[in-house]
C-alpha positions as CSV (number, residue, x, y, z in Angstrom):
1,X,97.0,89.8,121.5
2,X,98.0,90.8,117.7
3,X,96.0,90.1,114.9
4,X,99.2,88.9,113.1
5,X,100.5,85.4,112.3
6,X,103.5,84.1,114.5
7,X,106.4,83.9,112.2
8,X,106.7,80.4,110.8
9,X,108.4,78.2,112.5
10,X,109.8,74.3,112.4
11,X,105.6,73.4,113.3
12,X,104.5,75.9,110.2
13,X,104.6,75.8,106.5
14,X,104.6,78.4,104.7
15,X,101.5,77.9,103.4
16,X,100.0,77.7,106.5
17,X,101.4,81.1,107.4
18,X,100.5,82.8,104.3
19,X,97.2,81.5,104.8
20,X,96.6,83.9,108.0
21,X,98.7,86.6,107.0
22,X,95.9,86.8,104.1
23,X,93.6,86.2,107.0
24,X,95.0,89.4,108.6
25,X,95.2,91.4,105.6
26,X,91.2,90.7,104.8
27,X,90.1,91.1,108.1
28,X,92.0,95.0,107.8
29,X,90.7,95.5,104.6
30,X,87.2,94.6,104.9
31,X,87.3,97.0,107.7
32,X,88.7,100.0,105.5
33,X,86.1,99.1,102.8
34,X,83.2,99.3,105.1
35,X,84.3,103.0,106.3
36,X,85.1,103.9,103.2
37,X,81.3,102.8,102.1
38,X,80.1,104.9,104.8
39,X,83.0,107.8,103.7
40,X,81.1,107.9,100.3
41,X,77.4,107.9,101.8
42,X,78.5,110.6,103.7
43,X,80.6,113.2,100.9
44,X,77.4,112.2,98.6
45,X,75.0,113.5,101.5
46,X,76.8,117.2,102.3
47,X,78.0,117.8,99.0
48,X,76.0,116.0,96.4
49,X,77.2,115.9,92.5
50,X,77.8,119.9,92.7
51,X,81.2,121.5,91.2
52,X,82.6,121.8,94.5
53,X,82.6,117.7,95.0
54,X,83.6,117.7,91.4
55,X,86.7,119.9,92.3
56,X,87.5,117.8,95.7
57,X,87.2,114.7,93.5
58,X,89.6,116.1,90.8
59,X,91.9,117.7,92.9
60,X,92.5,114.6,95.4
61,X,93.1,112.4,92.1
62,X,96.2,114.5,91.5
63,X,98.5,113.2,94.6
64,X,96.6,110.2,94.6
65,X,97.6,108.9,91.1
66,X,100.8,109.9,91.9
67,X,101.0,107.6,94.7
68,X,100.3,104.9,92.7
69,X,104.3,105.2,91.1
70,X,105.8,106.6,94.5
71,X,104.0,104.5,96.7
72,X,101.8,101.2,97.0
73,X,102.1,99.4,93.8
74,X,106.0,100.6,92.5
75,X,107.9,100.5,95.7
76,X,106.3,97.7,97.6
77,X,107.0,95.8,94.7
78,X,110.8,96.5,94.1
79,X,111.9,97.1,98.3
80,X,110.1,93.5,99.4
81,X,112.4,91.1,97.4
82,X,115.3,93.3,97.9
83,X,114.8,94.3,101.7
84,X,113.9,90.5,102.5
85,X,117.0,89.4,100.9
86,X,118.7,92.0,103.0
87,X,117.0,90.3,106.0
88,X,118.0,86.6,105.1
89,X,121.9,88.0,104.8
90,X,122.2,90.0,107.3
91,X,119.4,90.1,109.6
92,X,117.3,92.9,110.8
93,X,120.4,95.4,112.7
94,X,121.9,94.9,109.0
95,X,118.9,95.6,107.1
96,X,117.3,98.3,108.8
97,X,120.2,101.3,107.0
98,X,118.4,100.4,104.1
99,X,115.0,101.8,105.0
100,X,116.7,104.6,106.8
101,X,118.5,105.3,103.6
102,X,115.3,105.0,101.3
103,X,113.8,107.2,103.7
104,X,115.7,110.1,103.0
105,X,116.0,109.9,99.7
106,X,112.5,109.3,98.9
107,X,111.5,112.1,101.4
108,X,114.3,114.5,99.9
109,X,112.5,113.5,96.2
110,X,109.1,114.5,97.3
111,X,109.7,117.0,99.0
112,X,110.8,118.5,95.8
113,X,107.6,117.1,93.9
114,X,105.5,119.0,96.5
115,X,106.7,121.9,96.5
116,X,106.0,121.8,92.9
117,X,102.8,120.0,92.7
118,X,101.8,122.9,94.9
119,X,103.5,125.8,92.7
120,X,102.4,124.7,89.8
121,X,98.6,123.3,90.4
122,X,96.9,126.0,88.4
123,X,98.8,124.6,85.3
124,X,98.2,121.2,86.5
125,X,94.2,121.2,87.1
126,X,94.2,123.0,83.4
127,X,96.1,119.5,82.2
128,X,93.6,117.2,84.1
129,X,91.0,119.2,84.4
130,X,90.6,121.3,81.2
131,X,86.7,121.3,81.5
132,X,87.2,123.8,84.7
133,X,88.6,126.6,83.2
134,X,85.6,127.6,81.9
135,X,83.9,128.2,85.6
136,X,86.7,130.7,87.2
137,X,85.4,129.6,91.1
138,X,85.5,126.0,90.2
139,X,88.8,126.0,88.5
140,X,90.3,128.4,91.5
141,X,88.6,126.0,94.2
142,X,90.5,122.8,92.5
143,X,93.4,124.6,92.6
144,X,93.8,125.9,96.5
145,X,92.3,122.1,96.9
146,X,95.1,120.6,95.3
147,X,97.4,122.7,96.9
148,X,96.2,121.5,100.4
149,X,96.1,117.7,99.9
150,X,99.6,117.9,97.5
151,X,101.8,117.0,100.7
152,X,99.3,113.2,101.1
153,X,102.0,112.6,98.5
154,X,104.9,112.7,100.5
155,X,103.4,111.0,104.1
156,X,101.7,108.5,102.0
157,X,104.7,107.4,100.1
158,X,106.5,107.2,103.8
159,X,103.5,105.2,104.8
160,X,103.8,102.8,102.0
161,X,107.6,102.8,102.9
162,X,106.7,101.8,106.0
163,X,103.9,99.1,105.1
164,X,106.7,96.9,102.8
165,X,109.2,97.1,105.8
166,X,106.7,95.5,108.0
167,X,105.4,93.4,105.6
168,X,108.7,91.5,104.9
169,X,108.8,91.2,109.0
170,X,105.8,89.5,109.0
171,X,103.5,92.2,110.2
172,X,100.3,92.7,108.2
173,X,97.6,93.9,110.1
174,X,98.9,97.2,111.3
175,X,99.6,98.3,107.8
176,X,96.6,96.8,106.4
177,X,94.4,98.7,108.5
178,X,96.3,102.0,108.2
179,X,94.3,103.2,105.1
180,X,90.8,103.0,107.5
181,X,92.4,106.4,109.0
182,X,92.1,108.0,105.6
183,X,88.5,106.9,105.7
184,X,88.0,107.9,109.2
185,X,89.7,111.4,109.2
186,X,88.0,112.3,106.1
187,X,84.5,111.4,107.6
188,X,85.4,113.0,111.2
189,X,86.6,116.6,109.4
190,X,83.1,116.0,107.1
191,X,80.9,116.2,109.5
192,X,82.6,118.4,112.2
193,X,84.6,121.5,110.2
194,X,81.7,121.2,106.9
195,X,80.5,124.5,108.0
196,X,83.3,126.0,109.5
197,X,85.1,127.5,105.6
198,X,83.7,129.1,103.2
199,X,84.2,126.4,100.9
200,X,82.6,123.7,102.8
201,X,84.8,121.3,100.7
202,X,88.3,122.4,102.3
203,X,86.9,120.0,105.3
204,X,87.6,116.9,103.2
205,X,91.1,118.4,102.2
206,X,92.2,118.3,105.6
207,X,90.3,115.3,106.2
208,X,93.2,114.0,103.2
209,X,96.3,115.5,104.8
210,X,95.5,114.4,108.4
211,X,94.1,110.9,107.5
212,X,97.9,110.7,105.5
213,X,100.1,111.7,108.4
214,X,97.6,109.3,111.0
215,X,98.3,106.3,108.1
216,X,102.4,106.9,108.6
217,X,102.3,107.7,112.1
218,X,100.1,104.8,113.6
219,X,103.1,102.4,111.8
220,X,105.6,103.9,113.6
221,X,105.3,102.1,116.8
222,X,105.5,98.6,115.7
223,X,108.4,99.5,113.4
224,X,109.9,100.6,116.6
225,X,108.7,97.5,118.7
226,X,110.8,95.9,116.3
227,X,114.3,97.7,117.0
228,X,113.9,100.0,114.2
229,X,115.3,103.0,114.2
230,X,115.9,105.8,111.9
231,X,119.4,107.2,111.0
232,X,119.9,109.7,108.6
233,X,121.5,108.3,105.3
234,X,121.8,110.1,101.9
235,X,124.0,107.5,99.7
236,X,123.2,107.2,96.1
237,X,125.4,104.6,95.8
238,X,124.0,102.0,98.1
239,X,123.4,99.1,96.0
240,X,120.3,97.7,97.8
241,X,118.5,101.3,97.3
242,X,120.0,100.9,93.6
243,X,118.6,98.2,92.5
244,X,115.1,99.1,94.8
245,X,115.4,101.9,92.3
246,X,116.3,99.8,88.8
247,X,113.0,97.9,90.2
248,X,110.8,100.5,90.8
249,X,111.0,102.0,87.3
250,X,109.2,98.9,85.4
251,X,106.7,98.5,88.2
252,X,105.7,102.0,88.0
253,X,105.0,102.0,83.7
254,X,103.0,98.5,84.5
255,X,100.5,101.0,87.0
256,X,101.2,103.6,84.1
257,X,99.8,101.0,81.7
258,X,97.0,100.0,84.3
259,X,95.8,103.9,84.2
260,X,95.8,104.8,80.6
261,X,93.7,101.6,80.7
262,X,91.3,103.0,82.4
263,X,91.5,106.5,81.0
264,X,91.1,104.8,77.8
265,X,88.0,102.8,79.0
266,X,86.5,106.2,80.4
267,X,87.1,108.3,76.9
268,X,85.6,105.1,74.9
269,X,82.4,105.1,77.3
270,X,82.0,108.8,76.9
271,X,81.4,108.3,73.1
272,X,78.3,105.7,73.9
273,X,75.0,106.6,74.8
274,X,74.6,108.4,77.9
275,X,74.7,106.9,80.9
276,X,77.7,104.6,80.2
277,X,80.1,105.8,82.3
278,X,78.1,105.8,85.5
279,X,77.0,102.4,84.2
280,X,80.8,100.7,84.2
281,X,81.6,102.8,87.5
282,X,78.7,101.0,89.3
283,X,79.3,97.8,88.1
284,X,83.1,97.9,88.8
285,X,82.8,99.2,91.9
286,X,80.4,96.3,93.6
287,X,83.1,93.8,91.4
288,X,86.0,95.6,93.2
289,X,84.7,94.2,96.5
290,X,85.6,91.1,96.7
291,X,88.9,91.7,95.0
292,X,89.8,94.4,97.2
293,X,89.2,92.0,100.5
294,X,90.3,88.8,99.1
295,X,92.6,89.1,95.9
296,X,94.9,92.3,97.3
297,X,95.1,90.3,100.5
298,X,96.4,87.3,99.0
299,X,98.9,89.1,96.9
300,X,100.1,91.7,100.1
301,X,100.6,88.3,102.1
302,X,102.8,86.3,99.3
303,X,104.8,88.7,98.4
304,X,106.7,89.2,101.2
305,X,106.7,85.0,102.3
306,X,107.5,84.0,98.3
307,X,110.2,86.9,98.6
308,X,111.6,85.1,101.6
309,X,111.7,81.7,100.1
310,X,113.4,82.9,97.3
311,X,116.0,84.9,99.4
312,X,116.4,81.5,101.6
313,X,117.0,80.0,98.2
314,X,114.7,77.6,98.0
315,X,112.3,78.7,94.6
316,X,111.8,75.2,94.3
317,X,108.9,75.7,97.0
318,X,107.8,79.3,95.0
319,X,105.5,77.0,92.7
320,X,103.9,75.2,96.4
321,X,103.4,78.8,97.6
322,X,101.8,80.0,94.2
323,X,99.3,77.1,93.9
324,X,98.4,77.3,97.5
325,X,98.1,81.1,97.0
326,X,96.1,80.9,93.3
327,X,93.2,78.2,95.2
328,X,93.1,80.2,98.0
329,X,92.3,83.4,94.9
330,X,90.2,80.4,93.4
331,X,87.7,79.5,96.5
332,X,86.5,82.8,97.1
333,X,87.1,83.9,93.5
334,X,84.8,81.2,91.5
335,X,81.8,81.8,94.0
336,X,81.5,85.4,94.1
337,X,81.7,84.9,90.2
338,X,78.7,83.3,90.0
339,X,77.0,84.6,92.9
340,X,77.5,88.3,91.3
341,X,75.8,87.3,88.4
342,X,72.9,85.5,89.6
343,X,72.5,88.7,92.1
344,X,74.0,91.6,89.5
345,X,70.1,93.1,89.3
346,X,69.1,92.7,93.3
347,X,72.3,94.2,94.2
348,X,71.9,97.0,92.0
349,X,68.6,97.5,93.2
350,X,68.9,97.7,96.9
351,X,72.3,99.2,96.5
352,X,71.7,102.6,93.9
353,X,67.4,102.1,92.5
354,X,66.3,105.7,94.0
355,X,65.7,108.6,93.1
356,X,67.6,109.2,89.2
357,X,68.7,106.3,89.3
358,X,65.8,104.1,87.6
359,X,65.3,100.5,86.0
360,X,67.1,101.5,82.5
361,X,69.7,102.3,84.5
362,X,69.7,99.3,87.1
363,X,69.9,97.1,83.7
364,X,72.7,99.0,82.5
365,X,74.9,98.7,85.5
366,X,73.9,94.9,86.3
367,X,75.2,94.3,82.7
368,X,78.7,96.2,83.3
369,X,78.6,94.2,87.0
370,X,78.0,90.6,85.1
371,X,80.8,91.2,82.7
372,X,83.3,92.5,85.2
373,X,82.5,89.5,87.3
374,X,83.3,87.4,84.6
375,X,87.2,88.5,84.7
376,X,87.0,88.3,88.6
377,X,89.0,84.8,88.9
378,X,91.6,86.6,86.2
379,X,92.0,90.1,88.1
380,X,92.3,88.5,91.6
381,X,94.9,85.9,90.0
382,X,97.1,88.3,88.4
383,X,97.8,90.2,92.2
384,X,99.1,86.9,93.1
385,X,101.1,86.1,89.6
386,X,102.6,89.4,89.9
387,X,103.8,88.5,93.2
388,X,106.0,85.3,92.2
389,X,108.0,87.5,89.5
390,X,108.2,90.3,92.1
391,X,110.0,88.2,94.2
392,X,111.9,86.8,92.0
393,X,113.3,90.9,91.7
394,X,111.6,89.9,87.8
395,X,109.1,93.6,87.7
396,X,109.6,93.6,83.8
397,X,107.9,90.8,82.8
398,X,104.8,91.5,84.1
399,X,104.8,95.2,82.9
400,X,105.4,93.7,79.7
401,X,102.7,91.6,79.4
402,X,100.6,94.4,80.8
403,X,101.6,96.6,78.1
404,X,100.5,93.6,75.2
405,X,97.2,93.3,77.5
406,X,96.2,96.9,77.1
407,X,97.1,96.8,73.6
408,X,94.4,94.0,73.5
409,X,92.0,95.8,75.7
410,X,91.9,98.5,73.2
411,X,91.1,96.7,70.5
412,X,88.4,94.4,72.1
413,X,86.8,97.6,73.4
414,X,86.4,98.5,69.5
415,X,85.5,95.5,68.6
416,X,82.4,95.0,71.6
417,X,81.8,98.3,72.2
418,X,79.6,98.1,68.9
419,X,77.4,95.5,69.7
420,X,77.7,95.3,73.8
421,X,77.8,99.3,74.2
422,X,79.3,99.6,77.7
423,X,79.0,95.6,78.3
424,X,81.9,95.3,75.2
425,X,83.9,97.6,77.1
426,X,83.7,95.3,80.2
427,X,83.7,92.8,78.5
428,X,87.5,93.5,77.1
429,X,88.7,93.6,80.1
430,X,87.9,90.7,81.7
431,X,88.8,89.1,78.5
432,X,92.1,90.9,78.3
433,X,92.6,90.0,82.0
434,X,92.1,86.7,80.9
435,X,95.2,86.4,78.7
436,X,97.3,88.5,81.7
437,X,96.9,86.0,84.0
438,X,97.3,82.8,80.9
439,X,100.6,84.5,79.7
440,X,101.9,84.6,83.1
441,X,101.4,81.7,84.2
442,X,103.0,80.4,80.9
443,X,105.7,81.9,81.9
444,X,105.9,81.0,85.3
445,X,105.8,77.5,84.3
446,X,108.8,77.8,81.8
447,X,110.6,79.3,84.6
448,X,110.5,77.4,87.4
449,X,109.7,74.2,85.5
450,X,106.0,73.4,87.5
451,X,103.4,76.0,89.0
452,X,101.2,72.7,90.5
453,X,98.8,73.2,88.0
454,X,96.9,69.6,87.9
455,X,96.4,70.6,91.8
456,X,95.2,74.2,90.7
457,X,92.9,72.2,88.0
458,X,91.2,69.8,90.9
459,X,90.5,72.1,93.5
460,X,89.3,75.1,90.8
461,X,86.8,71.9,89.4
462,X,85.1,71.1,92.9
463,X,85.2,75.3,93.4
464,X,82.9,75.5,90.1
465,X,80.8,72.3,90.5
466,X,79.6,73.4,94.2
467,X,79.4,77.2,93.2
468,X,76.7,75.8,90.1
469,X,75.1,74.4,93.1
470,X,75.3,77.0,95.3
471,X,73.8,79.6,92.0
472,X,70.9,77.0,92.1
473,X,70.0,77.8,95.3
474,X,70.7,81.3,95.6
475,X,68.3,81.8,92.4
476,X,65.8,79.7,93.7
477,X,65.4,82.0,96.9
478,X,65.4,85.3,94.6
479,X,62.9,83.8,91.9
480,X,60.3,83.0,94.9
481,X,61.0,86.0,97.3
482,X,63.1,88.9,96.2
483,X,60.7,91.6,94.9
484,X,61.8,95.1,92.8
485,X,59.1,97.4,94.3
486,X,59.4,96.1,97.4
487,X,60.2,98.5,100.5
488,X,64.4,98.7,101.1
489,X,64.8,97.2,104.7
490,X,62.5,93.9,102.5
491,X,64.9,94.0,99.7
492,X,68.2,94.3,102.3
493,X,67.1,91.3,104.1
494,X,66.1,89.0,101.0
495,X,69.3,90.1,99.1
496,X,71.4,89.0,102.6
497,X,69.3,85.9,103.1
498,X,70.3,84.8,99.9
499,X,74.2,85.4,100.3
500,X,73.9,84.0,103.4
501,X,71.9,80.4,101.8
502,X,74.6,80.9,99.1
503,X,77.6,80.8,101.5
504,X,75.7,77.9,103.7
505,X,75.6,75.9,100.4
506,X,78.8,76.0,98.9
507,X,80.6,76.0,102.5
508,X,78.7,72.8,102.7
509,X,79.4,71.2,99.6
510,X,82.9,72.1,99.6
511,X,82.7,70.2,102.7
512,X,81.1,67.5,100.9
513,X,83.8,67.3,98.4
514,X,86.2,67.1,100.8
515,X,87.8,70.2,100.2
516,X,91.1,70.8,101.7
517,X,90.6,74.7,101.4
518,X,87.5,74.3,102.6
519,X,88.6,71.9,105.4
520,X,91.7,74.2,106.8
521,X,89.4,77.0,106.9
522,X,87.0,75.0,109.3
523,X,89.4,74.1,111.1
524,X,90.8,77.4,111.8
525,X,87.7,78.4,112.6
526,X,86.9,75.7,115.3
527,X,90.7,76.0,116.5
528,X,89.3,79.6,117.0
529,X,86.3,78.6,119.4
530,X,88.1,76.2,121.1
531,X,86.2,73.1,119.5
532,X,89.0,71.2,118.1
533,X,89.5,69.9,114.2
């Protein structure tokens, strides 16, 4: 029994299909999340806020911001649309050199990146790091670190190689759950090698590398259940790994952009009173939640089914696929909105309230954390905006608008950080998300003539009336029963009685409403037990 979606067929839409593949994809990611939860409980317990978690932290940032160009974001982005066109023309026996081609190449790149990443990491740490070279064993530490975990770079990127090939054959699951290795390795290698080197921290290293190889090696299989296999190919000139190339370069400035944004945020927070870093870091993390399991899920599964609907030539049904996609974004979206505001100073309070971590500083964070979740709908929406251009081979335009959007963060950030502090800075980018997501469906609209968006309108209407609802309830229960001083296992319960009452509300009033997200979900889940529609 796979946990992937039978390709669609005569008796399934599209929409139906990209509804489980999303299905798949959350169900995988959720599970990462969760280990990766219990990954950071874990590296906090043995190692703490020391120098030598401070040098793991640093040094595994190196490969994996790296990644981010080689791997996830860049390629998936420019080999879906071209690799699924490939598929339409010429079918999988024809399409398959091109991986095996890409393959090569990108490993023949790397390779060359590696070697150098691991050559020249003293210079390196000194440019990301400066701060270190003022402790000699924390500096030297960073740098044999990095020089362990600089080859993730290369079996990653062949990972994420392997991820969009799979993806545009309608596998999702697989790949999805491949990063949960990652989580799993680096736990396993915590807790059995921690005392085994002299710096304890060398565990997690190899807890990198071998979590890497286990998230390229566990795809192979299915690739090969498929009738790949792998060829060498070194041709330059091959004009699908061309223009996968002439793609690539866009995509990778817009995750450029989306990291000086960041870097930008964090050198801004620095300058306001203490505390502010930690503050946004908290807050954005519990934001990044919800996004991670629902909005990258939506986005991995459209890209690959709107890429295939373009190659089939029919973009007229892009704008069904992108509405369907955007109120699927919408009905998780809009809830978790509201229900991470109403529950920004509980969560923070069962989650982090111990120890150093005190009320000032549970205010401070449940003010980055209500702020983020304003932007929520906008940062969840732009995965699956980006996703219509992408298939359309368009990776400029969005990386445009990215780069006017940071522009905008910037200057909002100076503008709130005033009188907001940290809460400006959050506050900018949800805003500036905000305008992302506007100009490109603007865009979208002149392009293709109609995005659906009197649909998008009606079902995001009923979303927000029954989520009001469903914050009346769920702030009702904390008013009369969720206590601050209270023991933790008291506060757990309350806090998950009252997401639970929240999600029994605005399940039922969606219901109510008469829903058709909400109806197509309950039907699944009664096809599921076997109780019929």
């Amino acid at each position: 029994m796979t946990a992937d979606p039978p390709s669609p067929g005569p008796e399934s839409s599209s929409k139906e299909y990209l509804t489980r593949a999303a299905g798949s994809v959350a169900l995988a990611t959720l599970i990462s999340r969760l280990f990766g939860y219990l990954r950071d409980m874990i590296i906090a317990d043995l190692f703490g806020a020391r120098a030598a978690a401070d040098a793991f932290f640093v040094a595994f940032r190196i490969p994996n911001l790296l990644r981010r160009f080689t791997a996830e974001g860049a390629l998936t982005a420019a080999f879906v649309p071209v690799y699924s066109e490939a598929l339409k023309r010429k079918g999988k026996p024809g399409a398959f050199p091109i991986i095996c081609n890409l393959l090569t190449i990108l490993t023949a790149l790397l390779m060359i990146v590696t070697a150098g990443g691991v050559i020249f990491a003293p210079w390196i740490v000194k440019v990301i790091a400066p701060g270190f070279t003022s402790d000699p064993h924390t500096y030297e530490l960073t740098t044999q670190l990095t020089r362990i975990m600089f080859p993730y770079l290369l079996v990653i990127s062949i990972a994420a190689t392997f991820m969009a090939a799979l993806n545009s054959m309608g596998r999702f699951f697989i790949p999805a759950i491949a990063p949960a290795l990652l989580n799993i390795s680096i736990i396993v290698c915590a807790l059995l090698f921690y005392d085994k080197f002299e710096e304890p921290t060398t565990a997690l290293a190899i807890g990198v590398l071998i979590g890497g190889v286990l998230q390229m090696a566990v795809q192979i299989p299915p690739l090969l259940k498929l009738g790949f296999r792998y060829v060498p190919s070194f041709d330059l000139k091959d004009v699908a790994t061309r223009k996968i190339g002439l793609l690539m370069i866009p995509a990778a400035f817009g995750m450029a952009v989306a990291e000086i944004n960041v870097f930008v945020d964090t050198i801004l927070a620095s300058l306001l009173p203490e505390g502010s870093v930690s503050y946004l870091f908290y807050g954005n993390r519990l934001v990044q939640f919800p996004l991670g399991v629902f909005g990258v899920a939506v986005g991995i599964a459209a890209l690959p089914i709107m890429s295939r609907e373009v190659a089939e030539g029919k973009t007229e049904k892009l704008a069904d696929l992108l509405s369907h996609s955007l109120r699927m974004i919408l009905f998780v979206s809009i809830p978790s909105t509201v229900g991470l505001i109403i529950l920004a100073n509980p969560m923070i309070n069962t989650l982090f309230e111990r120890g150093q971590f005190d009320e000032a500083a549970r205010a401070g964070s449940a003010l980055a954390l209500s702020l983020y979740a304003i932007g929520l709908v906008a940062f969840a929406g732009v995965k699956v905006t980006v996703s219509a251009f992408y298939s359309l081979q368009d990776t400029s335009t969005p990386t445009k608008i990215a780069a006017w959007c940071m522009a905008l963060n910037v200057a909002l950030n100076l503008l709130l950080m005033g009188p907001l502090k940290h809460g400006g800075l959050a506050l900018a980018t949800s805003i500036s998300s905000m305008v992302n997501i506007l100009a490109l469906l603007w865009l979208l609209r002149k392009r293709l003539e109609s995005i659906d968006g009197f649909n998008i309108a009606r079902s995001g209407s009923i979303m927000l009336a029954a989520s009001v609802i469903m914050g009346g309830a769920v702030y009702g229960y904390i008013v009369q029963f969720y206590a601050y001083n209270d023991v933790l296992i008291v506060k757990a319960f309350h806090l998950f009685s009252a997401i639970s009452i929240g999600i029994i509300v605005y399940a039922g009033f969606m219901l109510f409403f008469g829903s058709r997200e909400a109806i197509s979900i309950k039907n699944r889940f009664a096809g599921k037990l076997g109780l019929g529609s």
